[in-house]
C-alpha positions in Angstrom: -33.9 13.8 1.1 -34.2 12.0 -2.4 -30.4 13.2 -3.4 -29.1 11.8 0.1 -28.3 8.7 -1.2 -27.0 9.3 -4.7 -24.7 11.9 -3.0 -23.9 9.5 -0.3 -22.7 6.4 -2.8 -21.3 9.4 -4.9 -18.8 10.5 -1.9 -18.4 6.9 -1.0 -16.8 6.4 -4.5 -14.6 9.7 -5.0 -13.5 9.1 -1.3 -12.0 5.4 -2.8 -10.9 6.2 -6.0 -8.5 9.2 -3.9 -7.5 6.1 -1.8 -6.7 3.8 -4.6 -5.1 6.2 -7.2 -3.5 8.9 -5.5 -0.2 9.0 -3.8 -2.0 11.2 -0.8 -4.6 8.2 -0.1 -2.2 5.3 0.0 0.1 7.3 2.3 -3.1 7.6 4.8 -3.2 3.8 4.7 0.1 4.2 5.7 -0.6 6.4 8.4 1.6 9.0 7.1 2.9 10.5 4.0 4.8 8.8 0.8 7.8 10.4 0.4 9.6 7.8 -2.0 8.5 4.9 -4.3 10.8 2.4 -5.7 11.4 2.0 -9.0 11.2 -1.5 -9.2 8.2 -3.6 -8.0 7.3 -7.3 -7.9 3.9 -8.7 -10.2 2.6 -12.1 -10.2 -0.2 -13.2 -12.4 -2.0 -16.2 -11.2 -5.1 -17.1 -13.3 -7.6 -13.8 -13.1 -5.8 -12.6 -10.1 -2.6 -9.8 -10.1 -0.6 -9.3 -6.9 2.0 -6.2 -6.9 4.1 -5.6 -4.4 5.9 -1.9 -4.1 7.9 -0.7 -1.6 7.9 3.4 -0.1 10.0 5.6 2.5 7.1 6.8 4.8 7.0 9.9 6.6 5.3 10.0 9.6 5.0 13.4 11.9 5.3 11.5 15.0 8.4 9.7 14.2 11.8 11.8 13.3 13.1 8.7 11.4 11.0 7.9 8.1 9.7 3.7 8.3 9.2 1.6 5.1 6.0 0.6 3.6 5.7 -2.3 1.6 2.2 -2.4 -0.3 0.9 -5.7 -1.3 -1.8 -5.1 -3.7 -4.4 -8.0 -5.5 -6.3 -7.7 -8.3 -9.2 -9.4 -9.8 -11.8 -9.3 -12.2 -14.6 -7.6 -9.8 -11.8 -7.6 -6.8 -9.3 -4.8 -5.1 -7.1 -5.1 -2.0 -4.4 -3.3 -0.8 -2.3 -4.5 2.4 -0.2 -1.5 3.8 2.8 -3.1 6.4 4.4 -0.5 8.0 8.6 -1.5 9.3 11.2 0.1 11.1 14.9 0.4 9.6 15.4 -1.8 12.1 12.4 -4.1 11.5 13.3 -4.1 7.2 17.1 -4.8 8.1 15.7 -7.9 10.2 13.2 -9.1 7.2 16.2 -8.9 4.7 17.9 -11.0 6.8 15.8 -13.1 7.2 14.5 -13.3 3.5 18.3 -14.3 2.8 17.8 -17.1 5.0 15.4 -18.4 3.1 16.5 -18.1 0.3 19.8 -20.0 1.0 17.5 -23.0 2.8 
């Protein structure tokens, strides 16, 4: 009974660190698996803080078309959060469209 919670907070940490640094636990955020990453990816530092943004082609088993993930991830000091959105073809096509927009505006 005295290892319990060592071995608890132990698991607790692998089980994290397999989320945050392996391809396999960001493509369960997902709710599938990460069959492509973009090269390129978007950082902006503002003060302590880091935000990254990556995009992935998502494969899901329920779905015969794969969906796009775009990962938004902020970083601090003592600070880590990752944002999974999950899009349609036909859901990215209408966020292009409508980034263009605004960037014309």
């Amino acid at each position: 009974m005295e290892l319990f919670i060592p071995l608890f907070v132990l698991a607790f940490f692998i089980y994290f660190f397999a989320i945050v640094f392996t391809k396999w636990g960001k493509g369960t955020m997902f709710g599938g698996k990460i069959a492509d990453t973009m090269d390129e990816e978007i950082k902006r530092r503002k003060g302590i803080a880091t935000t990254t943004i990556r995009v992935h082609s998502i494969e899901k088993k329920d779905e015969v078309e794969k969906s796009i993930g775009i990962e938004v991830t902020q970083n601090a000091i003592l600070g880590w959060s990752m944002n999974p959105i999950n899009l349609s073809k036909s859901e990215t096509l209408t966020l292009i469209s409508m980034l263009q927009e605004a960037v014309k505006k």
